[in-house]
C-alpha positions in Angstrom: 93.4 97.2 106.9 94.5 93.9 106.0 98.4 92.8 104.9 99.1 89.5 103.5 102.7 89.6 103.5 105.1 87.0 101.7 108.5 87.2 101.8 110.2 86.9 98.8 113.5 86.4 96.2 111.5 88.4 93.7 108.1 89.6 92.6 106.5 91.8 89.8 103.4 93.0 88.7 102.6 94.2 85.0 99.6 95.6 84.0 98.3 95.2 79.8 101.4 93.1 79.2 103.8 96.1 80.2 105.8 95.3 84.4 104.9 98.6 86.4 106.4 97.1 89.3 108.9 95.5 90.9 111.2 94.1 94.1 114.1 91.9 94.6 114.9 90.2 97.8 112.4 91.7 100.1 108.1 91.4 100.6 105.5 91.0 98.4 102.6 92.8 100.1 98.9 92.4 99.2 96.8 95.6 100.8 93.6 95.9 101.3 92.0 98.7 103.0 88.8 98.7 105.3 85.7 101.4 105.4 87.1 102.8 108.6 90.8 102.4 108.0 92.3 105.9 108.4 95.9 107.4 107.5 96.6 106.5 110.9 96.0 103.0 110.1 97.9 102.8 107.6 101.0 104.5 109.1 100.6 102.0 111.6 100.1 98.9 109.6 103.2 100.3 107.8 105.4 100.3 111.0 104.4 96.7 111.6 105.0 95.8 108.0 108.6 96.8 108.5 109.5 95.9 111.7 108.2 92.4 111.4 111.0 89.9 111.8 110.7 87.3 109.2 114.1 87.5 107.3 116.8 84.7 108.2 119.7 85.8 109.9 122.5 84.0 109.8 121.7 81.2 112.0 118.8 81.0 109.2 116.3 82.4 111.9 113.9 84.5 111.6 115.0 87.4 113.8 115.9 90.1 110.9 113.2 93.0 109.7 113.0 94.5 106.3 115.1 97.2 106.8 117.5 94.7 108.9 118.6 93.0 105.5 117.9 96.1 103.0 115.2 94.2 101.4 113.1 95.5 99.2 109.1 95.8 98.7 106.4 95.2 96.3 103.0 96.3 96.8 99.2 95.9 95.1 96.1 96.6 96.4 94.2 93.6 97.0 90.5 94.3 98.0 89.6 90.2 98.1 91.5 90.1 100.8 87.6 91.5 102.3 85.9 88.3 100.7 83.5 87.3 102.8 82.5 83.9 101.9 79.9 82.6 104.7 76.9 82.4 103.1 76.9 80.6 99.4 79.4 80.2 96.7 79.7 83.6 95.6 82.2 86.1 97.8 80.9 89.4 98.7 83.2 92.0 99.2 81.1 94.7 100.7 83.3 95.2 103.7 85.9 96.5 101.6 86.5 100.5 101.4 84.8 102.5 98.8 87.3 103.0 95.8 88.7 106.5 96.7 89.4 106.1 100.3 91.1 102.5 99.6 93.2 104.0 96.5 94.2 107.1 99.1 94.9 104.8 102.1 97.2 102.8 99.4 98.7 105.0 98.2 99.3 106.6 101.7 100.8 103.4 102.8 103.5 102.8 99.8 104.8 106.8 100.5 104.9 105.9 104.0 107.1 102.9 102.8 109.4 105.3 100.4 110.3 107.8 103.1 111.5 104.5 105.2 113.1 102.9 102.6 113.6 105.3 99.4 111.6 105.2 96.6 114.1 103.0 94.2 113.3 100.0 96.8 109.2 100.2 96.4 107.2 98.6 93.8 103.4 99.7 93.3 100.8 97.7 91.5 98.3 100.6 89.5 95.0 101.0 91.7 92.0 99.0 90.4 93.4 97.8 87.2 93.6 94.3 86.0 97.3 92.9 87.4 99.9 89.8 86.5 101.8 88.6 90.2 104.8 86.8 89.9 106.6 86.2 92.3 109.6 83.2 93.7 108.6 82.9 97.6 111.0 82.5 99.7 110.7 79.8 101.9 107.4 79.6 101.7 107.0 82.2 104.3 103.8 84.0 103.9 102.3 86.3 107.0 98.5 87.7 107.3 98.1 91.0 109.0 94.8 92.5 110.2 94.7 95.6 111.8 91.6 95.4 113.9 93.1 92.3 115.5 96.6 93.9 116.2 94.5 97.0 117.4 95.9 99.4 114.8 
């Protein structure tokens, strides 16, 4: 499972024209979910998502998590984040997880989020549809997350 995480003042997503999601203050979290990622991977992943420490505090270092400042969280599946662009031009993304175990393990991941946080501070993106990001970084502070080199 892979996490690019950017912190941010605000982000949305909208889908057709219409915002489905949403966060203030918080992260901005691109997911994408390997072939062997398991629930337990993303529980995990989760857990390191919001313990991370890269919110000011208010020396303006980075020493405060997630929950730490009550931020709050946007998240959209991302299955690029696979890309694999070593040989040509073209991007393959075949060491991304088939559609239904990514969409489960994304879905797993964003309830794991609501029981931590409540549901009124997690955004979603829709699963496989066609998505608009905006978002104002903060900072720019933007973190990538793998969970086969953290050993998740």
């Amino acid at each position: 499972m892979r996490a690019l995480i950017q912190r941010v003042e605000r982000a949305s997503v909208e889908v057709e024209g219409h915002e489905v999601g949403s966060c203030g203050a918080g992260y901005l979290v691109l997911l994408g979910v390997g072939p062997t990622d398991t629930e337990d991977t993303a529980r995990r992943m989760w857990e390191k998502v919001r313990k991370l420490r890269i919110c000011a505090d208010e020396n303006g270092r980075t020493n405060l998590s997630l929950v730490d400042v009550g931020g709050s969280l946007l998240v959209v599946s991302q299955f690029t984040l696979y890309a694999d662009a070593r040989h040509g031009n073209r991007p393959s993304f075949s060491g991304a997880a088939p559609a239904e175990l990514a969409d489960h393990l994304y879905e797993f991941f964003c309830e794991q989020a609501e029981k931590d946080l409540g549901p009124s501070r997690v955004g979603r993106g829709v699963f496989g549809a066609h998505m608009r990001v905006s978002l104002v970084n903060d900072g720019p502070f933007t973190v990538m997350l793998d969970s086969e080199e953290l050993g998740l």
